[in-house]
C-alpha angles and dihedrals in degrees: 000000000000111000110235103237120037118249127181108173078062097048100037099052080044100046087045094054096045096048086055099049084050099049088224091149095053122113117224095040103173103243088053099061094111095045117105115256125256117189139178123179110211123235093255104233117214110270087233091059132101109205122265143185088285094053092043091057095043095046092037096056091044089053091056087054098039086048081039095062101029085060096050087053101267130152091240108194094184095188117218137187147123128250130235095238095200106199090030091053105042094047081048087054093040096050091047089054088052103053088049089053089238126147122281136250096260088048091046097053122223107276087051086049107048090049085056084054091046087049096051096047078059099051106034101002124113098025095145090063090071087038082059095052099043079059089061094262116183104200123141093254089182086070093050109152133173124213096251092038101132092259089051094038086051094054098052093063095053088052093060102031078054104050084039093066095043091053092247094113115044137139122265136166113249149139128274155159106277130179118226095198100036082046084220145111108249136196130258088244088063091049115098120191112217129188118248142187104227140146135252115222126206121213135195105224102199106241104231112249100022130086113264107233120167089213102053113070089202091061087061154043109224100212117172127212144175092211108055089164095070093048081089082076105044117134100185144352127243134234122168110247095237087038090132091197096048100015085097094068102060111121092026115093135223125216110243112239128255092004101055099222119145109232124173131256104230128196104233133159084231092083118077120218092201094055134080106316105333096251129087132192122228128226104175094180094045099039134069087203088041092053091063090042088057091051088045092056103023094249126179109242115225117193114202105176124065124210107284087051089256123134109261110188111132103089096009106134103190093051087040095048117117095347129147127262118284096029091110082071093057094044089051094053094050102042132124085002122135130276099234090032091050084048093065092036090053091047085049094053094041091059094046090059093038099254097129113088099183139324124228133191106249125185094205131159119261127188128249139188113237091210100043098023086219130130111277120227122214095236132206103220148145105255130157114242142195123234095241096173100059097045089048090059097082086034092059090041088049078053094047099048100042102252084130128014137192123233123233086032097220095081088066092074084046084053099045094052095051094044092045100053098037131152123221104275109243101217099179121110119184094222140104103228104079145055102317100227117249102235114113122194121235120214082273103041105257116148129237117191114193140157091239127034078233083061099050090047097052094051092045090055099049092043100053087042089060092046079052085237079135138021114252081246086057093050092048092053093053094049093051090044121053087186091056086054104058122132090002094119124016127219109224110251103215120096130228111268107258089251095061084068097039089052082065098053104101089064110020093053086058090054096274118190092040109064104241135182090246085057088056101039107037105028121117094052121219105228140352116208113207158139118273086234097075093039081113101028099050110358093052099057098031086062090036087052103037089056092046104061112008087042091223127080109257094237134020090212141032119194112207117207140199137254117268103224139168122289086270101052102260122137113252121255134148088233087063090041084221085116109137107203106216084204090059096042091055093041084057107034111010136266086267098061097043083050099052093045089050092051097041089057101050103098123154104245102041140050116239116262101202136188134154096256089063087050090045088057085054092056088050089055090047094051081049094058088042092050083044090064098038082061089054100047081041088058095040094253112176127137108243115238109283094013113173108212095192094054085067110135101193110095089217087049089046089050101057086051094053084046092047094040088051095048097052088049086050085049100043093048101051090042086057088049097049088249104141106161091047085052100048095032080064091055098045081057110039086051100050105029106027111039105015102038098027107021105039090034091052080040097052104086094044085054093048099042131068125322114253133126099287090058091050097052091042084057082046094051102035077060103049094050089058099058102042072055091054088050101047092040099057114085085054099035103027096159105044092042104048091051082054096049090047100047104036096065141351117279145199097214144359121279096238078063091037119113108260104234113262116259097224126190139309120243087244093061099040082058088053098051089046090055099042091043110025082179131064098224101064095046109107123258100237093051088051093056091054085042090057086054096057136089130196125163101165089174087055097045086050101062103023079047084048096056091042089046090042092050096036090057111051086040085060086045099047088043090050095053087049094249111168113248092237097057110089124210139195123260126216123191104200123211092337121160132253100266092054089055092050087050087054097052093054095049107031105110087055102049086048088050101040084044113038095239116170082199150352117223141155140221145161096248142031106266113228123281085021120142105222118215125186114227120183091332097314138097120254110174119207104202100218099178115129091009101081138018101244092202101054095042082049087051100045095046083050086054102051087036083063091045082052100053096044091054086052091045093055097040094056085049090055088045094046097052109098089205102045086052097044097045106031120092123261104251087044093058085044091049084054095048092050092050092051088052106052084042090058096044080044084057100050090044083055108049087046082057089046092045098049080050101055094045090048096057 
C-alpha cells in the first residue's frame, strides 16, 4: 500500500540498500552473457572531494545512460573510482599534520610520510563515493578501482618505461607553472587566471654608444612591463621588423639598467607596433612568449628567481656572465629577496637613476594557482615531457573520420584547435603523493629508466662496466649485494602528473596490462559524459594514450555538457556566496528532484541555471506522480494477468496508449541522441498534462460509476500507463519509481532490471513500411517486432486531442480576460461538423464541468460580444457580455502591451550596443536575451487577446 505522504529521504536510503544486496549494478550477470556490452568509464573524482553541483550533473546524466541501457538488456560495466589527486591530497595531509602540531613532512621523511597519506586515504579518503550513491549512482560499486591501486600503479610505470623507449617520453629544460608555495610544477588545468589591478611600468633601456640622458628620447628604448623584477634576466629587446619609428634600431644593442649587461635589439613579429611602445623586452627564462622568442633567436635564458620566487643572483653564473664590475654588489644586496619585495626595491632604483619613463595603472590577468592561491611563476627547470605532438596526430585522425565523434559537434572544432596547436605535456610534479617516477641516476647523471629498480640496476651496472667506470668484479659484487650498491644509482624523486594515470582509465581500470577478460569484453568503451574544461586535460590523452597502446580510441563518443550555474546565470563560487550545496538539496528536497532539474536543464546550447525554487518544482512534480498512483490504488486500479493494453475498446482508454506510445518513441529517441532535457521535458509533460490533468480527470467518472466492462478495463488501463511511467521515468527518477513499482502491484523483479518499452515506430515509418511492403510476409522480422511494440490510434487521438485542445483552450482564454475561475460561462460551437457535435455530446458533462461552462450550444453564426477562439480548425465562440467589461480588458492588455514593448525595446538597445556585448559577462548577455525572449512571446499573447477583443465587440 501508497503512503500516504511522500517521503524521499525513506525511500532513497531503502531503495539504496535494496539495489546493493541484489547486485543489480554488476556487470557480467549471468543471464546477460550473450547481451552486447555498454560501458562507461566514470570521470574519476579526486579521493579528497565531496561532491558539488558539477559532479551531480555529470553523474546524474551517466546514470540516465547506464538505467537506459540496463533496461533495454545490455551488459552495462558502469566503471567507478576515485583519483590521487597528488597536490590536493598531500596539502590535505600536511595541513592536518599541522593542526595537530605534528612534524612535518620533511621531518617525517618520505616513506613516514607517504604511510600517514595511506592512513588517511583509509580513514577520510574516497567521501564522494557515498555522496554518488546517495544520488542514485549505478556504478558497479563491486569494480571500484583508485588511480594508485597496485594494477593501476603497475600500469603507469609500463606506460613510461614504454614511451621512453620509443623516444616519446624524455627530460627537457623548459619553462613552466610553477607554484611557489606548493614548490612544484603544476598543470595548466590547476592554473586560474584572476583579474588584478596592477600597474605597467615603462623603462628606459640606455642605447649603447650613445650618452644616456633621461631627457633625450634618441639616447633610449622605452620597453613596459608588468614584471620589473624579472628585468634582472632580459636578454634582448624587441622591435617589429616593419616598426617605421624603431625599426631602425634592430642589430644595435642597449645596455640593460641597473646590471649593466649588453643585450641585442631583434627585430621579431612578437612585438606589436600598435601597442605600448612598440618594444618589448624578452625574458626568455621568466616568460612563456619570450621563451619562443628566445628559440627563435637562439637566446641565453637567465633565471633570476629561484624556487621559493625569491631573487637568486650570488653564484649565479648565467646572470653574472660577462657583467661589469661591481655588479657582484648589486647581486649581494638583492639577493634572496623576494620577488614582489625586490619589485618595489628595483622601481625604486630605476627611478633613482632615471630609468622609469612613466607608471600606469593596468587591469591585467595574472595566474593563480587553484590549490595555493598564490601567484604562479613561469620557471626554467629541468622536467620530463611527453611528446604530445606526435602521439595527437592518430587522436585528431579517430576525430576526423568519425571513429569517435563529439556531441554536441561543435566541440570538435574546440578539440582540433587545441590538438593541432599542443605543447609538449610536462608530466613531472615535485611531490611526494603520486606514481615516483621510474627513472634512476647514475654517478654521472645518466638516466635509466626501468620498470623495476633490479632492472635499473642491472642496466646501470652493464652499462658503467662497459664504460670501464667498474670493473666487471666490481659489477658482480654490486649485483650480488644490494649493500655494496647503495647510492650508486638515485630514484628521482618527483612524481607523474595525476593526468598521466587518468589518461590510462578506460583500460587500467579493466586490468590492463594483463589481458582480461574485462579488456576483452568491455574496451572500447561506449561514452564518456563530461565538462568541456577537461576536453585537453582528460579527454586528449586519454584518447593519445588509448590508441597507443590498446590501437582503438577509448570511446566512440564523447557527450559534452554544460556548466551548472545560479538561477541568474552566474557561475558558482564561495566568494560570490551563490554556491548550491547538492547535499543539502537532497537533504531538503530528495535525490530525484535534484536529478530531474538537472536533466531538464541540459540542454545543448545553454548552460543550467539552477535554485532551489526550480528542484523544489521537481519535487512537486515527483509528489504528483506519488498522489497519481495513490488514485489509482484508491480506485482499485491493477492490470489482470496477461492484459493487452492496445485491445482496449474504450476511446479514452485508446488515446492514453497512442499518447504513451508516442511518448516512449519522443524519450527513446532523445536519450539516443544525448538529449536529455527534450527527454525528460516528455515525460514532465506526459506525466503532468497528459495522464494526471487530462487522462485520470476524463477517467474519472467511468472509475466512479458502475462496474461494467468499461470501468474494468479503465482500472486496467489507468495501471498499465503507470507503469509503462514507471518505466519511462526511471533512469531520471530511480528512487521514487522503483518504491511505486514495488508497492503498486506484485512483481517478479526489480525496475532498474525491468525491460525499457519499446519505442516502436513513427507513423512516418509504419507508412513507409506499408508502401514498401503492402504484405505482411514479406515484412521483415525485425520490423515486425518494432512494429508489435508500437501503438497508433489516430481516430482516438482526434477526438480525445479535440476535447484537450477544446478545454485547454477556453481555460487559457478565460484566464487571459481575467475571468474568475468560479463564474461560469456558455459555450457555442459555430458552424462545426457532425462529427464535432457527436464528440460534444459525448463529452459534454465533463467539459462543463473542466471548464466551468453554464452551457454548450451551437449556432451558425458568433453571437454578438462573443470571443472567438480556433480549435483544431473549427469556431468555438465564448459570449463574454455582461461577463466582462470590454473597455477596461482592452485598456489593461494595452497597458501591459506597452510594458512589453518597452522591455523589448530595452533590451534591443542592451544587445545592439558593441560594447555592452563585447564587455558584459556571459550569463548577463544570456539573462537579456532571455528576457527579450519571454517579452516577445508576452506581446504576441497580448495582441491575440487584443485581437479576440476587437472582433468580439
Amino acid at each position: 500500500m501508497i503512503e500516504k505522504n511522500y517521503q524521499p529521504a525513506d525511500i532513497e536510503s531503502r531503495m539504496s540498500a535494496i539495489w546493493e544486496a541484489s547486485g543489480a549494478f554488476k556487470a557480467g550477470r549471468p543471464e546477460r552473457k550473450d547481451a552486447a556490452p555498454f560501458t562507461i568509464v566514470i570521470p574519476p573524482p579526486n579521493v579528497t572531494g565531496s561532491l558539488h553541483m558539477g559532479h551531480a550533473l555529470n553523474n546524474t546524466l551517466q546514470d540516465i545512460l547506464c538505467r537506459f541501457e540496463r533496461m533495454r538488456g545490455r551488459d552495462v560495466l558502469w566503471q567507478p573510482g576515485t583519483d590521487h589527486a597528488g597536490i590536493a591530497t598531500q596539502m590535505v595531509v600536511e595541513r592536518q599534520l599541522m593542526e595537530r602540531q605534528e612534524p612535518g613532512r620533511r621531518e617525517m621523511g618520505r616513506a613516514k610520510f607517504l604511510e600517514r597519506v595511506w592512513q588517511w586515504k583509509a580513514e577520510s579518503g574516497g567521501v564522494i563515493v557515498n555522496q554518488l550513491k546517495r544520488l542514485g549512482a549505478s556504478c558497479d560499486w563491486s569494480r571500484e578501482r583508485f588511480t594508485m591501486d597496485e594494477g593501476l600503479s603497475r600500469a603507469v610505470v609500463k606506460v613510461f618505461v614504454e614511451l621512453h623507449r620509443e623516444g616519446l617520453i624524455y627530460k627537457d629544460k623548459r619553462l613552466v607553472n610553477w607554484d611557489t608555495k606548493l614548490l612544484t610544477a603544476i598543470s595548466d588545468l590547476e592554473v586560474q587566471q584572476t583579474e588584478v589591478k596592477g600597474n605597467l611600468w615603462h623603462l628606459r633601456y640606455p642605447i649603447e654608444g650613445r650618452s644616456f640622458n633621461p631627457d633625450d628620447p634618441t639616447t633610449f628604448i622605452v620597453v613596459a612591463t608588468t614584471r620589473p623584477e624579472t628585468m634582472l634576466g632580459d636578454t634582448a629587446v624587441a622591435v617589429h621588423p616593419e616598426n617605421e619609428r624603431l625599426g631602425h634600431l634592430i642589430g644595435e644593442h642597449v645596455i640593460l639598467p641597473l646590471v649593466g649587461r649588453r643585450i641585442p635589439v631583434i627585430g621579431d613579429d612578437y612585438a606589436d607596433p600598435e601597442k605600448g611602445s612598440g618594444a618589448v623586452k624578452i625574458t626568455p627564462a621568466h616568460d612563456f612568449n619570450d621563451f619562443e622568442v628566445g628559440k627563435r633567436h637562439g637566446l641565453p635564458r637567465i633565471s633570476v628567481l629561484d624556487q621559493e620566487g625569491c631573487l637568486a643572483l650570488v653564484g649565479n653564473e648565467d646572470y653574472l656572465r660577462g657583467l661589469p664590475e661591481g655588479a657582484g654588489e648589486f647581486a649581494e644586496e638583492f639577493n634572496h629577496v623576494e620577488r614582489f619585495a625586490a619589485r618595489k626595491r628595483i622601481v625604486a632604483r630605476l627611478e633613482e637613476f632615471g630609468f622609469l619613463d612613466k607608471i600606469e595603472p593596468n587591469t591585467h590577468m595574472v595566474p593563480h594557482g587553484d590549490r595555493s592561491g598564490t601567484v604562479l611563476e613561469p620557471y626554467l627547470t629541468d622536467q620530463w615531457y611527453v611528446d604530445a605532438k606526435t602521439m595527437a596526430q592518430p587522436a585528431i585522425a579517430a576525430v576526423r573520420s568519425g571513429t569517435t565523434t563529439f556531441v554536441p559537434k561543435n566541440w570538435e572544432k574546440t578539440y582540433f584547435e587545441w590538438m593541432e596547436n599542443i605543447q609538449p605535456w610536462c608530466i613531472s610534479r615535485q611531490l611526494w603523493w603520486g606514481h615516483q617516477i621510474p627513472a634512476w641516476y647514475g654517478p654521472d647523471g645518466k638516466v635509466f629508466v626501468a620498470e623495476t629498480e633490479e632492472e635499473a640496476v642491472g642496466n646501470a651496472l652493464g652499462y658503467y662496466v662497459e664504460q670501464e667506470v667498474i670493473t666487471p668484479e666490481q659489477g658482480a659484487e654490486m649485483a650480488q649485494d644490494p649493500a655494496k650498491r647503495e647510492g650508486f644509482i638515485v630514484r628521482d624523486e618527483d612524481v607523474l602528473d595525476t593526468w598521466f594515470s587518468s589518461g590510462l582509465w578506460p583500460f587500467s581500470t579493466l586490468g590492463w596490462p594483463d589481458q582480461t577478460p574485462e579488456v576483452g569484453r568491455y574496451y572500447p568503451t561506449n561514452v564518456l559524459v563530461t565538462g568541456w574544461d577537461i576536453i585537453f586535460f582528460w579527454v586528449a590523452r586519454m584518447m593519445m594514450m588509448g590508441l597507443h597502446f590498446m590501437k582503438e580510441t577509448p570511446f566512440s563518443t564523447v557527450y559534452i555538457h554544460r556548466l551548472v550555474r545560479d538561477e541568474k546565470g552566474a557561475k558558482m563560487s564561495k566568494s560570490k556566496g551563490n554556491v548550491i550545496d547538492p547535499l543539502g538539496v537532497i537533504d531538503d528536497f530528495g535525490a530525484d528532484a535534484l536529478r530531474f532539474a538537472l536533466a531538464r536543464g541540459a540542454a545543448h546550447s545553454h548552460d543550467i541555471k539552477l535554485s532551489p525554487q526550480l528542484v523544489e518544482t521537481n519535487r512537486n512534480f515527483a509528489t504528483k506522480l506519488w498522489n497519481a498512483s495513490r488514485f489509482a490504488e484508491m480506485n482499485g486500479c491493477n492490470m489482470p494477468a496477461g492484459f493487452d493494453a492496445h485491445s482496449a475498446k474504450e476511446t479514452l482508454n485508446r488515446w492514453i496508449a497512442h499518447e504513451t506510445s508516442r511518448t516512449t518513441r519522443e524519450v527513446t529517441e532523445a536519450i539516443e541522441a544525448y538529449r536529455f532535457n527534450d527527454a525528460a521535458g516528455a515525460m514532465y509533460r506526459f506525466v503532468w498534462n497528459v495522464y494526471c490533468d487530462w487522462y485520470l480527470e476524463l477517467a474519472k467518472p467511468v472509475l466512479l460509476g458502475e462496474e461494467g466492462a468499461a470501468k474494468a478495463e479503465t482500472r486496467a488501463m489507468v495501471a498499465w500507463a503507470r507503469d509503462e511511467i514507471l518505466k519511462l521515468l526511471h533512469p531520471f527518477m530511480p528512487f521514487i519509481t522503483e518504491e511505486l513499482w514495488a508497492v503498486t502491484a506484485e512483481r517478479d523483479g526489480l525496475l532498474v532490471l525491468a525491460e525499457w518499452p519499446r519505442k516502436g515506430l513513427s507513423a512516418d515509418q509504419l507508412a513507409e513500411i506499408a508502401i514498401a511492403s503492402p504484405s505482411d510476409a514479406i515484412i521483415p522480422p525485425v520490423i515486425r517486432a518494432l512494429d508489435a511494440g508500437d501503438f497508433s490510434d489516430p481516430a482516438a487521438e482526434a477526438e480525445i486531442g479535440w476535447v484537450v485542445d477544446l478545454l485547454s483552450t477556453v481555460r487559457s482564454v478565460k484566464a487571459e480576460m481575467n475571468i474568475p475561475p468560479s463564474t461560469l460561462t456558455p459555450l457555442v460551437l459555430v458552424g462545426v461538423s457532425a462529427e464535432t457535435k457527436d464528440r460534444v455530446q459525448r463529452w459534454s458533462d465533463v467539459a462543463k464541468r473542466m471548464a466551468r461552462l453554464s452551457k454548450i450550444s451551437f449556432a451558425d453564426t458568433t453571437p454578438d460580444g462573443a470571443v472567438q477562439l480556433l480549435v483544431r480548425g473549427e469556431v468555438v465562440a465564448l459570449p463574454l457580455k455582461g461577463v466582462i467589461d470590454f473597455a477596461a480588458e482592452r485598456g489593461r492588455l494595452e497597458k501591459e502591451l506597452g510594458k512589453a514593448d518597452a522591455d523589448i525595446k530595452r533590451v534591443d538597445a542592451k544587445l545592439s550596443n558593441e560594447k555592452f556585448v563585447a564587455n558584459a559577462k556571459e550569463e548577463i548577455v544570456e539573462e537579456e536575451r532571455e528576457k527579450r525572449e519571454a517579452a516577445v512571446a508576452r506581446q504576441a499573447n497580448i495582441l491575440e487577446a487584443l485581437e479576440r477583443l476587437k472582433n468580439a465587440s
